[in-house]
C-alpha positions in Angstrom: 15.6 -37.7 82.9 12.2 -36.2 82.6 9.3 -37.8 81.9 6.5 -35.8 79.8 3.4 -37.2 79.0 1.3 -36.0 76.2 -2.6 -36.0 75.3 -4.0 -36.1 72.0 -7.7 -37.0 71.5 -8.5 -38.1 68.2 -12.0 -38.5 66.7 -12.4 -39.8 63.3 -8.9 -38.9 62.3 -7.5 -42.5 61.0 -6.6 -40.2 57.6 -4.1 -37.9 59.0 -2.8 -39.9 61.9 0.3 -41.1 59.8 1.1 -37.6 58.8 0.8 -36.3 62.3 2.6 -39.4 63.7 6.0 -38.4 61.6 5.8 -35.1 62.5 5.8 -35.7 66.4 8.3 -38.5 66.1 10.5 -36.2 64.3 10.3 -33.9 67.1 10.5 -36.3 69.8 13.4 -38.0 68.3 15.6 -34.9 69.2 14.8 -33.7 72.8 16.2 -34.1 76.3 13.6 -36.1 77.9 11.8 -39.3 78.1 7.9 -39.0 76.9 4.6 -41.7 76.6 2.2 -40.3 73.9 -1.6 -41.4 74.8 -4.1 -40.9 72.1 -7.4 -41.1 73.3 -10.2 -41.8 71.0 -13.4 -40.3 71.2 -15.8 -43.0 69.8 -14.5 -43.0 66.2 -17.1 -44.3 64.0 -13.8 -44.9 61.2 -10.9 -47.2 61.4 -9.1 -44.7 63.7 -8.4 -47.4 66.4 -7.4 -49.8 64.2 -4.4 -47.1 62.7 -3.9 -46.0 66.4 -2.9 -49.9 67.0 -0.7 -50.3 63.7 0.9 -47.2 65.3 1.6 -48.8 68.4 2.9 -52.0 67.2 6.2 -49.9 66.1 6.1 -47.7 69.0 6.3 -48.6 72.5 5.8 -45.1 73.7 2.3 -45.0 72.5 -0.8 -46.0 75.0 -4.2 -46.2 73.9 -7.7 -45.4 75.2 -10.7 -45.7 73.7 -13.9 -44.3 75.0 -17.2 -46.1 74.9 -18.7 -43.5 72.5 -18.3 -39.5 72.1 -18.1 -37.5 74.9 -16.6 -34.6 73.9 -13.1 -33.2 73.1 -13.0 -31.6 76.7 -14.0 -35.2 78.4 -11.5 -37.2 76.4 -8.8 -34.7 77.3 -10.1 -35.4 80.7 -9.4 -39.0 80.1 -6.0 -38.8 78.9 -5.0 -36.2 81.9 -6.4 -38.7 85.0 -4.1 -41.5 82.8 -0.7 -39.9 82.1 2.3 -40.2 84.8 4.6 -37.1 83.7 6.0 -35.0 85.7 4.3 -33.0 83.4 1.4 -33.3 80.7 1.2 -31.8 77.0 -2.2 -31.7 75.7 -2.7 -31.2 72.0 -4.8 -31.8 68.9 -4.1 -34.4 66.5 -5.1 -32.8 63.3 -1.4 -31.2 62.4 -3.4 -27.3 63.5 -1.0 -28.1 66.5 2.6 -27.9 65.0 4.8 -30.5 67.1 7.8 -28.4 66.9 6.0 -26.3 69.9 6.6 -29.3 72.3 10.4 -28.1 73.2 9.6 -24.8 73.3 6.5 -25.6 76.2 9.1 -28.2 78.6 11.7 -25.0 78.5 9.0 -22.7 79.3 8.0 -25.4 82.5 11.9 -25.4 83.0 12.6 -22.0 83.7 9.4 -22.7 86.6 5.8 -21.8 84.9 3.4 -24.4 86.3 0.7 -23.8 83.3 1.8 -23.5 79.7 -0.8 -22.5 77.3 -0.4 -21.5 73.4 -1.9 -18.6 71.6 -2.8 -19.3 68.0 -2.1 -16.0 65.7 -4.7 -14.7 63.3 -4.6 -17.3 60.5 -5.4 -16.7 57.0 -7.2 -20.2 56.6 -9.9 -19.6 59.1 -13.3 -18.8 58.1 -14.0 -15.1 59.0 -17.6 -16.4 60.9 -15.0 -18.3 62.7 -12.9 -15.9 64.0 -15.5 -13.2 64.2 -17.4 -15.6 66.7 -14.6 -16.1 68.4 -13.1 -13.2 69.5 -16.8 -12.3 70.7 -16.8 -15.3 72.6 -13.6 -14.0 74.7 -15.0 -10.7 74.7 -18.3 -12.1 76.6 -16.4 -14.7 78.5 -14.1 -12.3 80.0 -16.7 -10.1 81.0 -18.8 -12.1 82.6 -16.5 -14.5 84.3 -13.8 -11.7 85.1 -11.0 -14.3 84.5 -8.3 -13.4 81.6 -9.1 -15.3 78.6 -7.5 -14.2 75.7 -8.6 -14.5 72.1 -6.7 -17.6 70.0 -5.9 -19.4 73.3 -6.3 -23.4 72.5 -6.4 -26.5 74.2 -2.7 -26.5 73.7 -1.0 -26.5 76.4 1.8 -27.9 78.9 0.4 -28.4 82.4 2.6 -29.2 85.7 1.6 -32.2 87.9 0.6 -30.0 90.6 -1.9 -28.3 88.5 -2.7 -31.8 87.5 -3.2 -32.9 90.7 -5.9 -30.1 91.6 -7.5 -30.5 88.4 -8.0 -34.0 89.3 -10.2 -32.8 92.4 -12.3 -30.3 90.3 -15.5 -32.7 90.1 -17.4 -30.5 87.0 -18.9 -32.8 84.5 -19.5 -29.8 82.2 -16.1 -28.9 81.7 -14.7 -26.3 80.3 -10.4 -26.5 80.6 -9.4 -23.0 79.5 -11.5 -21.6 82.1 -10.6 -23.6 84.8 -6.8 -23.3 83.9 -7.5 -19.6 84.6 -9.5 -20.3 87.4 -6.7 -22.2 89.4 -3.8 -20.0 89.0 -0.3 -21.0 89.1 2.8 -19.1 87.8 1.4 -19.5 83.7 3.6 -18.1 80.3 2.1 -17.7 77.1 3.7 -18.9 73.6 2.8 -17.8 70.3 2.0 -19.9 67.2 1.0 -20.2 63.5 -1.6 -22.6 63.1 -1.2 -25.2 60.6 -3.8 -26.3 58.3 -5.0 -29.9 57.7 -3.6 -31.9 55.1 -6.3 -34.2 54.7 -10.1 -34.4 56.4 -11.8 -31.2 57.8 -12.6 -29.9 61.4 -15.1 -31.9 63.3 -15.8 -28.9 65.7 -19.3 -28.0 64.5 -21.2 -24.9 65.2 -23.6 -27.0 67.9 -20.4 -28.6 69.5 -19.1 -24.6 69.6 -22.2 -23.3 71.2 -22.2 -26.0 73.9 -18.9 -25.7 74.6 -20.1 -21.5 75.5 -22.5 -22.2 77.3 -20.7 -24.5 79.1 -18.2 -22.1 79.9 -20.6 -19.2 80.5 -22.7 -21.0 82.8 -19.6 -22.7 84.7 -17.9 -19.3 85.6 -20.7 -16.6 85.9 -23.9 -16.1 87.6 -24.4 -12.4 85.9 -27.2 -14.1 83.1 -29.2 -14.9 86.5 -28.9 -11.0 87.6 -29.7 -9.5 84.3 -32.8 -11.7 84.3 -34.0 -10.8 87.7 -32.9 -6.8 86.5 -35.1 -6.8 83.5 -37.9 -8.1 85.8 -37.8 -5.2 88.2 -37.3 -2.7 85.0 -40.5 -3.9 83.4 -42.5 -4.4 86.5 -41.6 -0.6 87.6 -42.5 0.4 83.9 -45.4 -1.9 84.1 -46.7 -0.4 87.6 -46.1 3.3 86.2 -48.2 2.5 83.3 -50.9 1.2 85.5 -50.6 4.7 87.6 -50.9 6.8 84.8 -54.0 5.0 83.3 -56.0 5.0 86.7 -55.1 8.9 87.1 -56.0 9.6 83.6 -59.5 7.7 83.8 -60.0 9.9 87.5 -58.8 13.1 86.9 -59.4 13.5 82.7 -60.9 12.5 80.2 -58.4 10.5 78.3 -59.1 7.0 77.5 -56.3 4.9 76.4 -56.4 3.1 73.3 -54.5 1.0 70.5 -54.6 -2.4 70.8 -52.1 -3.2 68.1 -49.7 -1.1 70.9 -51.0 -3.3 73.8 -50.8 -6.6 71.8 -47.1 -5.6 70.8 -46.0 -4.8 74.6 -47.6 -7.9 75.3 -45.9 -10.1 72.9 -42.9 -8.1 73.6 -42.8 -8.8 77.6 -43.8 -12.4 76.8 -40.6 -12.9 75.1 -38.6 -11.1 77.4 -40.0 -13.5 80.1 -39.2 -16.9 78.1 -36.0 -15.1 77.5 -35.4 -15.0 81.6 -36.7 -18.5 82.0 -34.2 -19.9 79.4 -31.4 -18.4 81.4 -32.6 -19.9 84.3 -33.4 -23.0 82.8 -30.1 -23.7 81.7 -28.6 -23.2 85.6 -31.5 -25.6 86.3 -30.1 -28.0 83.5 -26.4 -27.5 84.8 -27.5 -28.5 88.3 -29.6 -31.4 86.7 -26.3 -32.7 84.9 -23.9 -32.4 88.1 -25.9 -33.7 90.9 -26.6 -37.1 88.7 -22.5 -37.9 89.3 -22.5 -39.5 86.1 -18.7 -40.0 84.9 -17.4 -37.4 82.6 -16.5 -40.6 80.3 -16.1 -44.4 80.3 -13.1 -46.1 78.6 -14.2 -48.9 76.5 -10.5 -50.3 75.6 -6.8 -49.4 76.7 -3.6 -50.6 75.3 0.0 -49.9 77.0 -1.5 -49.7 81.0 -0.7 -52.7 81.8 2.5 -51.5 83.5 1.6 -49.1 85.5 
């Protein structure tokens, strides 16, 4: 029978985990196929372990890992990914946005032979517009720059074959960003639609910071066109710069013009100056990019684990 392994990383979630429990037990109750559910907690500063162990006491399908502190929603999906033994894996939130009754719809999808499964969240009426409007420019960005097909909505979940899982296992990135990297790989992948739930209890921990890192992340991990445009704007002001230069010295020679406004000189001046900290921030963040990988720290360290010991 098949085995299918599924991810959720939970950070400070000990509130809805009962909820969300019953909801993927009702669903798991009623397939075809055999499944180990791995939650992986992020350094909950709550009693999240604590209900993640109540949880396993009555359910021998449940493993545990706990990371040392939090890394990140990308790293502890990470985690759970390197840890599962499906034939295939299922990685999903644990805050009921994710509706469980997906999960049958994703193996059939793997079935009929599509090595990557991902899930497309429709508009949703309980999203903040600043949300969705950041968003959808986020895609609009990422797909330019990166050239890969990253559509607006797509989530972090998503069915994933063990071949895919073996040559993500390879990629060595420590700032990771999965939906790019999905795309990146290839693979025969289908698309599946959903209505995003809304929380029953607790709100998003997904703050605007954690959202800006996680695009930068992605821009810097799939495009080297912030690099261009900086070196670009460098010949377009230098050429402007040396034609302004030209025309002064002709003007002094040949006429009697004399160039003045200093307000006009200090603006330019101020202006290129912040165009240039502008370039070296671009670059500086390659720079920091490079710093982070060639460290080879671990993407995470697992603190605890409960339900290994049999593999």
């Amino acid at each position: 029978m098949t085995f299918v392994s599924l991810i959720i990383p939970v950070f400070n979630e000990e509130k809805v985990l009962p909820t969300f429990y019953d909801e993927l037990v009702g669903v798991l109750d009623n397939v075809d196929f055999r499944s180990e559910i791995i939650f992986v907690d992020d350094g909950s500063a709550d009693n999240t372990w604590v209900s993640l162990n109540q949880l396993r006491s009555q359910d021998s399908r449940i493993k545990l890992l706990c990371l040392s502190r939090n890394f990140g929603h990308q790293a502890a999906l990470l985690a759970g990914i390197e840890n599962a033994k499906g034939e295939c894996v299922i990685t999903m939130d644990g805050d009921l946005e994710h509706p469980p009754e997906l999960i049958p719809v994703l193996v059939k999808k793997w079935r009929q032979g599509a090595k990557i499964v991902n899930t497309r969240r429709r508009s949703s009426a309980h999203l903040p517009i600043g949300k969705k409007l950041t968003s959808s420019l986020f895609y609009k960005i990422f797909r330019f720059l990166s050239g890969l097909e990253l559509n607006p909505g797509m989530a972090d979940y998503r069915l994933l074959d063990q071949q895919v899982i073996t040559e993500l296992k390879g990629i060595k990135e420590k700032a990771l960003f999965l939906r790019g990297i999905l795309q990146w790989v290839g693979f025969e992948q289908e698309i599946v639609d959903y209505e995003a739930g809304s929380r029953s209890v607790g709100k998003s921990k997904f703050s605007l910071t954690k959202m800006t890192q996680l695009a930068l992340n992605a821009i810097t991990a799939f495009s080297t066109i912030p690099l261009r445009v900086a070196t670009l704007l460098g010949f377009v002001f230098s050429m402007i710069s040396f034609s302004y230069l030209a025309y002064a010295a002709y003007a002094w020679m040949f006429t009697d013009y004399s160039a003045e406004g200093w307000k006009a000189v200090i603006g330019l001046l101020l202006f290129l100056g912040g165009v240039q900290l502008i370039c070296i921030g671009i670059i500086g963040e390659y720079l920091g990019r490079v710093y982070l990988e060639v460290k080879e720290r671990p993407a995470y360290i697992v603190k605890l684990n409960e339900g290994f010991e049999n593999d």
